[in-house]
C-alpha positions in Angstrom: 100.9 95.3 90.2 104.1 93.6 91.5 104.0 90.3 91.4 102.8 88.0 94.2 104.2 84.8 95.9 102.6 81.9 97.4 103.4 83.3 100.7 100.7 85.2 101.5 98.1 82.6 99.1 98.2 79.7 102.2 96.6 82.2 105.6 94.5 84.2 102.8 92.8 80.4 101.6 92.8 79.6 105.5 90.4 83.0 106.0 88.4 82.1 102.9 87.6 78.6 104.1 86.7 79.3 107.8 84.3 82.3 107.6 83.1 82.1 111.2 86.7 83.7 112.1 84.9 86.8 111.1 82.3 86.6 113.0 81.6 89.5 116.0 82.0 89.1 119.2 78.5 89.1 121.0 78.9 92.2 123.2 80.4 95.3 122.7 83.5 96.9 124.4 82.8 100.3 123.7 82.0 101.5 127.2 85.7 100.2 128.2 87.1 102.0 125.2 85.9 105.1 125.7 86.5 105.0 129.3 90.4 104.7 128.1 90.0 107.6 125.7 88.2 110.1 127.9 91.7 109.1 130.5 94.0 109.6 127.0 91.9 113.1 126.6 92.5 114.2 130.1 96.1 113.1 129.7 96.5 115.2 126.6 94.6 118.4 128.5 97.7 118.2 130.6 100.0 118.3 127.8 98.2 121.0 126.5 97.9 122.5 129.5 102.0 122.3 130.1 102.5 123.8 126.7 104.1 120.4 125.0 102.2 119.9 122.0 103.7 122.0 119.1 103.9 121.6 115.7 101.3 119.6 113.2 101.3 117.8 116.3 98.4 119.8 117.5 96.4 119.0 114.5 96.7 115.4 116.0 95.6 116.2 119.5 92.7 118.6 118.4 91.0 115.8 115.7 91.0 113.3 118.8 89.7 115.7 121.2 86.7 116.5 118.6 86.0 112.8 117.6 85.9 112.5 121.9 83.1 114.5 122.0 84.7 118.0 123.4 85.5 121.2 121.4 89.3 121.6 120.7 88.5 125.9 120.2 86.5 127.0 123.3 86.2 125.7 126.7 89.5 124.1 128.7 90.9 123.5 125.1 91.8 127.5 125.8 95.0 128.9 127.1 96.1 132.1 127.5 93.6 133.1 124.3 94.8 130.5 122.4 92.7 127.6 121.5 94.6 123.8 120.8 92.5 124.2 117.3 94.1 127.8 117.0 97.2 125.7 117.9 96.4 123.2 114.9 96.2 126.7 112.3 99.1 128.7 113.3 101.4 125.1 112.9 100.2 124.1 110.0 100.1 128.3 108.2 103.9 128.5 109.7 104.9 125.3 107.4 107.8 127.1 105.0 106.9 123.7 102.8 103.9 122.1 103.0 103.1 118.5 102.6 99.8 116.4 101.8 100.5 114.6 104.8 100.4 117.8 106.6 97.2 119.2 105.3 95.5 116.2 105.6 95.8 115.8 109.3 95.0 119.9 109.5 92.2 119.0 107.4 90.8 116.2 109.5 91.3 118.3 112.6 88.9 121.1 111.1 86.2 118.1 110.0 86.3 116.8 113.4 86.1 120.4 114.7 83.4 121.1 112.5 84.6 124.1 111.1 85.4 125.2 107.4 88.3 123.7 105.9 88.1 125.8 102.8 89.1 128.5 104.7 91.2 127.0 107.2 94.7 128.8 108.5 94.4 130.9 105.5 93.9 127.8 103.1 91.6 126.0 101.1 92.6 122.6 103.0 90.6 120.9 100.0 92.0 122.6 97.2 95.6 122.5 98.3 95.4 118.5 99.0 93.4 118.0 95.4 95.9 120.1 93.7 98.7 117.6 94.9 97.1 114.6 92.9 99.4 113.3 89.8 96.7 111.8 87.8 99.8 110.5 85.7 100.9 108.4 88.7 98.0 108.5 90.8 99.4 109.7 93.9 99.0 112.7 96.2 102.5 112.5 97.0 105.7 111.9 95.5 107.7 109.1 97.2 105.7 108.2 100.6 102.2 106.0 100.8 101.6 106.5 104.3 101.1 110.3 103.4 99.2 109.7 100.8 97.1 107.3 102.3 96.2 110.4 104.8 95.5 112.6 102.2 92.8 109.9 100.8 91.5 109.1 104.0 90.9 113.2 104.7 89.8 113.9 101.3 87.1 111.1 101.6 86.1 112.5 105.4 85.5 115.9 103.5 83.1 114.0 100.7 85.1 114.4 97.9 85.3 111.9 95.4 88.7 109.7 95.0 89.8 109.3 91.6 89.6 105.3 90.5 93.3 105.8 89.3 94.4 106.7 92.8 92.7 103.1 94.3 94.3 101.7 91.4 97.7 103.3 92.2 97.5 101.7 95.8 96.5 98.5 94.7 99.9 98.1 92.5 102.2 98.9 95.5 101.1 96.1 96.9 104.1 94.5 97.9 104.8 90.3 97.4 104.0 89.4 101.2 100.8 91.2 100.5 100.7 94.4 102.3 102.4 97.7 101.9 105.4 99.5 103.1 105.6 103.6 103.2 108.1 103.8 100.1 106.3 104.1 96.6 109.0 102.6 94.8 108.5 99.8 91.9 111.4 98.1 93.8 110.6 98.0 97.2 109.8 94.6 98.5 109.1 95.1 102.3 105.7 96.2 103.8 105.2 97.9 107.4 102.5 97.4 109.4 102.1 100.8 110.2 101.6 101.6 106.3 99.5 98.7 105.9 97.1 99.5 108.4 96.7 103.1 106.9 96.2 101.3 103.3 93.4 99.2 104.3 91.6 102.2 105.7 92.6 104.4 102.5 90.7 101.6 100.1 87.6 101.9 102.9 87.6 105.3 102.5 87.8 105.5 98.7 85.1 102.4 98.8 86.8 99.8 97.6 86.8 97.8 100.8 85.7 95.0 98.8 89.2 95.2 96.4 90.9 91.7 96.2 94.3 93.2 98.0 92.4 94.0 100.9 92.1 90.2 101.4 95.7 89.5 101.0 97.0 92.0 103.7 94.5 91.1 105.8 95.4 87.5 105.8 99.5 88.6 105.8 98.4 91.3 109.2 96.7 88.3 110.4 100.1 85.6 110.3 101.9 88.5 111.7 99.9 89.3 115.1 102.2 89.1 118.1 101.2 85.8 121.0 100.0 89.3 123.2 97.6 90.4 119.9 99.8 93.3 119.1 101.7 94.2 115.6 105.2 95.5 115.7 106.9 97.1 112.9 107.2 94.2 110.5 109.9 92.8 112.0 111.9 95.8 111.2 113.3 95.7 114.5 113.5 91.9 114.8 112.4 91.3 118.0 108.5 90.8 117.9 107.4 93.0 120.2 104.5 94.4 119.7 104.2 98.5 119.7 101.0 101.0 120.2 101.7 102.7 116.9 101.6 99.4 114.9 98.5 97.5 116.8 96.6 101.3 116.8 96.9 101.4 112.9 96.3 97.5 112.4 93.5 97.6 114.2 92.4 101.3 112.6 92.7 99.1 109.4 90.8 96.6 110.1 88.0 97.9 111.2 87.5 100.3 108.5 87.5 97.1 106.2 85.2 95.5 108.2 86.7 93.1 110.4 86.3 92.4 114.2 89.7 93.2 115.9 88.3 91.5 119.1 86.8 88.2 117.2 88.8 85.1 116.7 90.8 86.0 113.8 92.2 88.1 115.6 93.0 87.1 118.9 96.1 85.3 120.3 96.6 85.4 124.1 93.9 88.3 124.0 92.9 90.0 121.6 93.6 92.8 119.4 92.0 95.5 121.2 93.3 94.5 124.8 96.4 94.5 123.2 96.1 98.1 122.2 94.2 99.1 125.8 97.4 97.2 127.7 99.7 100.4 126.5 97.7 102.4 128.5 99.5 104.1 131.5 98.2 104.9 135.0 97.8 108.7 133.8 95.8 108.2 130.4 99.2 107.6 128.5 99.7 104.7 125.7 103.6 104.3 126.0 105.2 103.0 122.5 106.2 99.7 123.8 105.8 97.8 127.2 109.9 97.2 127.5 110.6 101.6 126.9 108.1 102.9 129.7 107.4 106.4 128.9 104.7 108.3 128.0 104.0 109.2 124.0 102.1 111.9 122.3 101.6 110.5 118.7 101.3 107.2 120.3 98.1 108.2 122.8 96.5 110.3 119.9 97.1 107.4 117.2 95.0 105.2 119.7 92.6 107.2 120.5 90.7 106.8 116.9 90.7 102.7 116.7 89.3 102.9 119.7 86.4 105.0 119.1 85.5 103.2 116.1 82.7 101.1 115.4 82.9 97.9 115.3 81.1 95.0 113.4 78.7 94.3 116.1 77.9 97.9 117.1 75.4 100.3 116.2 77.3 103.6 114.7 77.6 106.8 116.6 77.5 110.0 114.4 80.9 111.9 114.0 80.7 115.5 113.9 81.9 116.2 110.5 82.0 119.5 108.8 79.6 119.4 105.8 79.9 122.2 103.1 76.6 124.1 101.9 78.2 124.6 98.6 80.2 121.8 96.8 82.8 123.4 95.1 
């Protein structure tokens, strides 16, 4: 594991010693956040509607219209004969190179759809993801965590067990400030927030919640929340201000790891879900950033999930997952 500073030791002793900051808040928001989602769903129904969503794009928009309850292959999610799911297939099967981050989000589109992903656009989404794994390195890919955080995340959605070497793998990018950035790269020394969001919910997934790194980032994610209770891109852009991208996977992360993204550790001028619900446009939109006005695709379906999540003071809702008869 790279070696750590003192940088990140000072917020994560802060969150050791005051453990009330983790405490829930006593009611839940949920009714308010699905209200946004079912506007973000109604929104992308346009898009899909006006024939903009293209590419592994669709893969995107299909997994949030399952996890919102509707069927992304019958219904309105029809056009001309073509279902948005159908949409989701013929993107990811016309892929001349395919990528883990690509099957994973087709593979999470067919769990949420509840259909087979063995046999999925002519693949075994499973197989193809598994056979990506370098238990030498432990990584499903090459040269990018935030892919191969997907494909853990995915693989964990379709039950399959994650190898300890892979959590072990993600646990030695951690970075000195105590997070992660999207190069896997001995040398890198920056982390994004983006990446680090998607990290915390990758250890979730492969059950290791309870890993000491998880700590560090969260304390680092924690020092770096925006006065509106957004995240921007690490400071990549210099300017602290806060994006939907960013706060979406923050707050995916934190969740997933188990903390309240509406408690006190995590609110500034409000907290870190009004944050992500202020992107929200009139017509069911999340723009990227409150200074670029404009409406965003991977923005609106990226905060769809974090929104539908539960959270620590809320009783879970079942997700309609695909479950195989036959474990292969």
């Amino acid at each position: 594991m790279k070696k750590h500073t003192s940088s990140i030791l000072i917020p994560f002793l802060i969150l050791l010693l005051l453990p009330s900051l983790t405490h829930a808040t006593p009611a839940s928001t949920r009714p308010q956040r699905e209200a946004a989602v079912a506007r973000a769903i109604d929104w992308i129904h346009g898009q899909f509607q006006a024939d903009a969503i293209h590419g592994i794009s669709s893969c995107d928009a299909a997994r949030v219209v399952a996890l919102a309850g509707e069927d992304p292959a019958a219904g309105r999610w029809v056009q001309n004969g073509v279902s948005l799911l159908t949409r989701c297939e013929d993107a990811f099967q016309s892929l001349t190179r395919r990528d883990v981050g690509e099957g994973a989000k087709a593979l999470r589109a067919a769990l949420a759809a509840g259909v087979d992903p063995r046999d999925f656009a002519g693949t075994d989404l499973i197989a193809f993801i598994e056979s990506e794994y370098d238990p030498a390195t432990g990584y499903y890919h090459e040269y990018n965590l935030f892919r191969n955080d997907l494909a853990i995340i995915a693989l964990a959605e379709a039950g399959r067990p994650i190898p300890a070497r892979a959590v072990a793998a993600m646990a030695a990018a951690q970075n000195p400030d105590g997070c992660w950035g999207w190069p896997i790269d001995p040398d890198a020394t920056a982390s994004d927030t983006d990446t680090s969001g998607l990290t915390l919910h990758a250890l979730a997934a492969a059950g290791r919640a309870d890993h000491p790194v998880v700590g560090q980032c969260v304390a680092r994610l924690r020092a770096m929340q925006n006065d509106d209770g957004g995240w921007e891109l690490s400071g990549i852009y210099g300017d602290e201000v806060s994006n939907v991208d960013s706060t979406a996977l923050v707050v995916q992360g934190l969740v997933a790891v188990g903390w309240d993204p509406e408690g006190p550790a995590f609110t500034r001028n409000q907290t870190a879900v009004q944050a992500l619900l202020s992107f929200q446009a009139d017509d069911g939109a999340f723009w990227w950033r409150h200074d670029q006005p404009g409406t965003l695709l991977l923005g609106t379906t990226q905060a769809i999930q974090p929104l539908l999540m539960t959270y620590p003071n809320e009783i879970p809702k079942p997700l309609r997952l695909y479950q195989p008869l036959v474990t292969r």
